[in-house]
Every structure is written in C-alpha cells, then in structure tokens.
C-alpha positions as protocol buffer text, in pm:
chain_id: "A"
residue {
  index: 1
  type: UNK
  ca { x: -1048 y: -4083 z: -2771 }
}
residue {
  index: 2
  type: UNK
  ca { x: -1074 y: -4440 z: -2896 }
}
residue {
  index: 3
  type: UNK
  ca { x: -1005 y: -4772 z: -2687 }
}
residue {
  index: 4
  type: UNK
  ca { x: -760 y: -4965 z: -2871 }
}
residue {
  index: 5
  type: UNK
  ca { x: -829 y: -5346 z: -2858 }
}
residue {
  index: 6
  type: UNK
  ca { x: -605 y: -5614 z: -2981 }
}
residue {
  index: 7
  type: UNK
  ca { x: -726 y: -5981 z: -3080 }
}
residue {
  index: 8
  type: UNK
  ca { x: -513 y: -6300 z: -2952 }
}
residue {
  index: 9
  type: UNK
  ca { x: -360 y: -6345 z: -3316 }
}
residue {
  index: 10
  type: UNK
  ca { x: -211 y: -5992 z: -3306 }
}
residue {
  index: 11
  type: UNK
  ca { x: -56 y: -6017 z: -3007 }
}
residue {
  index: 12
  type: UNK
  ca { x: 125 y: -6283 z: -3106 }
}
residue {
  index: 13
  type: UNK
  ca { x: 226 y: -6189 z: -3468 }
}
residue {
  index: 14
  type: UNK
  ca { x: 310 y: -5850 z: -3269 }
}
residue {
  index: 15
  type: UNK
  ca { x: 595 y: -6067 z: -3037 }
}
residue {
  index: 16
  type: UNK
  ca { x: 739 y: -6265 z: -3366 }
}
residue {
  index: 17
  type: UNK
  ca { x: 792 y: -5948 z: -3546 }
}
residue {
  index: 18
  type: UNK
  ca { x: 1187 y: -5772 z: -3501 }
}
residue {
  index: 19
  type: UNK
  ca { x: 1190 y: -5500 z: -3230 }
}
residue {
  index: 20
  type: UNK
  ca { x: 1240 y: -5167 z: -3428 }
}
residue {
  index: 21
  type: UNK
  ca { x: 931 y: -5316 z: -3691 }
}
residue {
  index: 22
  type: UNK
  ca { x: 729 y: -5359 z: -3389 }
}
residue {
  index: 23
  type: UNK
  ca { x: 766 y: -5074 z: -3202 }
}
residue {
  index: 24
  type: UNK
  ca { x: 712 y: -4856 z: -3496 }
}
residue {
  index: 25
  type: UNK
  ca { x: 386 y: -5077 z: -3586 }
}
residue {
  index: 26
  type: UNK
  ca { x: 252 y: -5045 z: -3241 }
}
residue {
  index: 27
  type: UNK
  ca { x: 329 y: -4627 z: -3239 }
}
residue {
  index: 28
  type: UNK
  ca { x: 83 y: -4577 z: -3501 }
}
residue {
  index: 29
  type: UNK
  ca { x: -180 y: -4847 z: -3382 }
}
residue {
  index: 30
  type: UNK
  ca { x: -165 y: -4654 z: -3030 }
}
residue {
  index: 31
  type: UNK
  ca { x: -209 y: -4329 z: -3331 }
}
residue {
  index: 32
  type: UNK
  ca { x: -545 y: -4461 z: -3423 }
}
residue {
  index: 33
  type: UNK
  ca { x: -685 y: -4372 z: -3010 }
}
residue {
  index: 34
  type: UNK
  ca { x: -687 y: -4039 z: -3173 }
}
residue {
  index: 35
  type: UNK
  ca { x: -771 y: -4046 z: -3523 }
}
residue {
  index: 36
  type: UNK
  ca { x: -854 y: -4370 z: -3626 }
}
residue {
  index: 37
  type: UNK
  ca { x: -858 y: -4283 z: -3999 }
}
residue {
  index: 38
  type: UNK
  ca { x: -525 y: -4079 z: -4064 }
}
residue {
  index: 39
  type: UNK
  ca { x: -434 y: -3975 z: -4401 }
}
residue {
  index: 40
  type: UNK
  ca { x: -322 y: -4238 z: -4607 }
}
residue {
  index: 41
  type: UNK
  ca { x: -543 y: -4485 z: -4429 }
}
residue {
  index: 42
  type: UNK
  ca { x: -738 y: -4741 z: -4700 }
}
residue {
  index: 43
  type: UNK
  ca { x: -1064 y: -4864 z: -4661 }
}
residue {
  index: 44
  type: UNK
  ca { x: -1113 y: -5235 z: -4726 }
}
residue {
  index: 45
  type: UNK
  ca { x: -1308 y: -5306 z: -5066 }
}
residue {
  index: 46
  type: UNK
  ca { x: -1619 y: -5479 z: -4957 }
}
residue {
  index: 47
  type: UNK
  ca { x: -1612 y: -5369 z: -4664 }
}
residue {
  index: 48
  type: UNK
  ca { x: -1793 y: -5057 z: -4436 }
}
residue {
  index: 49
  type: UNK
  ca { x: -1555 y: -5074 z: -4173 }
}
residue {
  index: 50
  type: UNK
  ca { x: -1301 y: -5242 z: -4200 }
}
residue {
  index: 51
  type: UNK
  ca { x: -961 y: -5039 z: -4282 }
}
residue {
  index: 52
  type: UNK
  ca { x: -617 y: -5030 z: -4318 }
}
residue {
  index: 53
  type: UNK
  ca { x: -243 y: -4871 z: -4235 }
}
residue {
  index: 54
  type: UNK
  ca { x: 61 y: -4930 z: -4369 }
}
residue {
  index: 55
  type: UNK
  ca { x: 420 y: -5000 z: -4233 }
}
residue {
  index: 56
  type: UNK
  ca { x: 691 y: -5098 z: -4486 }
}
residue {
  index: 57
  type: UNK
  ca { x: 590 y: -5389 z: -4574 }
}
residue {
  index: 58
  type: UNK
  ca { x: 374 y: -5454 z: -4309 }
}
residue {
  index: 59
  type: UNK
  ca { x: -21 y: -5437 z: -4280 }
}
residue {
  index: 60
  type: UNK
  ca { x: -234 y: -5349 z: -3977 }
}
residue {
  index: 61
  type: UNK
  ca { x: -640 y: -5405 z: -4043 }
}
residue {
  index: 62
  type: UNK
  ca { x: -860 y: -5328 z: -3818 }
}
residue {
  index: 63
  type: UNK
  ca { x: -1259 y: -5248 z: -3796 }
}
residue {
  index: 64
  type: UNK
  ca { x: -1351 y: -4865 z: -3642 }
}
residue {
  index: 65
  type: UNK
  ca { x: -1661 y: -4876 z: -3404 }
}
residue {
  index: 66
  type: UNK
  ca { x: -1755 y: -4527 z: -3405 }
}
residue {
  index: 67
  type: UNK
  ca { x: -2052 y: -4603 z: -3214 }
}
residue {
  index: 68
  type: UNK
  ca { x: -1854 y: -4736 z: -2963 }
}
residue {
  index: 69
  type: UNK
  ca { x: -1525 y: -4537 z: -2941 }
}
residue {
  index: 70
  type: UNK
  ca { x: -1344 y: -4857 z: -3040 }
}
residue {
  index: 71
  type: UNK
  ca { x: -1072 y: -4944 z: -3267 }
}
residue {
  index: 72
  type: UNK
  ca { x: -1073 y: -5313 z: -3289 }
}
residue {
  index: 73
  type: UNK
  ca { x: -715 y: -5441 z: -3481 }
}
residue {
  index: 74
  type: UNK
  ca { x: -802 y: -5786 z: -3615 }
}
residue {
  index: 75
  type: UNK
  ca { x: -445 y: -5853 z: -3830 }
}
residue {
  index: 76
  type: UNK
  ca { x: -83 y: -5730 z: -3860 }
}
residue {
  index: 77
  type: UNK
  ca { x: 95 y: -5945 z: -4114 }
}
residue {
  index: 78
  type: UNK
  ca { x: 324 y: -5924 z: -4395 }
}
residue {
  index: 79
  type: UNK
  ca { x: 159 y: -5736 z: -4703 }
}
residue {
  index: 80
  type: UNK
  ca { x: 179 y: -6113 z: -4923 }
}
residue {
  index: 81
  type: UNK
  ca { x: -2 y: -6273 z: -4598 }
}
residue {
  index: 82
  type: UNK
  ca { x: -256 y: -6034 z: -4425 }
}
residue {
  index: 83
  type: UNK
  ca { x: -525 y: -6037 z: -4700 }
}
residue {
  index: 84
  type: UNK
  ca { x: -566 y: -6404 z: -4750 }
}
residue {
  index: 85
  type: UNK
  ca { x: -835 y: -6452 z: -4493 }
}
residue {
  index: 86
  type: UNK
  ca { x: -1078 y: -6132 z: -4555 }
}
C-alpha cells in the first residue's frame, strides 16, 4: 500500500471546499493508497509523474513515488484554477 501525503495548500483548499464535495474528493485520494493510477486517471503532459483524478468539476494532481510507496497530492482546485501553476 501507498502512504498518502498531503501538502499545506491542500489541506487548506480541502477545508474551503462544501462538505459532500470534500468528502467525496478525499474517498478517492484515500483510493490512490491502493492503486494510485485507477482507470480513468490522466497523466500530466510534460510530465513522468505527475497525474491526475477527476471529481465533478474538481481536480486532484498529485506525483506517484513508486520507489517510495508514496502518493504525494500537490493540488485540489477547481478544473479553471488547478492547472495554472504546472
């Protein structure tokens, strides 16, 4: 199984988001512990490791470190806002 490991942003994005949105975000990040790359996950153009899921219209990217066992969420925004920075 993979460790799931949030950064600061997320959590906080995580606590602004309604309650029903978030719980069902956070269900299938806690998903990725055991399969980090489900079906209908995207990889990230121009990037090896970086991936993403999909929630209405919500994002969730986050980098797989197979070496490690870790799945490493970096963003969870809405789909206009969470590619701006990558």
């Amino acid at each position: 199984m993979y460790q799931i490991i949030y950064v600061k942003p997320v959590e906080k994005e995580l606590r602004k988001l309604d309650a029903s949105i978030r719980k069902a975000i956070v269900k299938k990040i806690l998903a990725l512990a055991e399969t980090p790359r489900p079906q209908g996950v995207t990889q990230l153009h121009g990037s090896n490791n970086l991936y993403r899921i999909r929630h209405a219209d919500y994002r969730v990217v986050y980098e797989i470190r197979d070496s490690n066992l870790i799945v490493l969420v970096i963003k969870v925004a809405h789909r206009r806002e969470v590619y701006r920075d990558f």
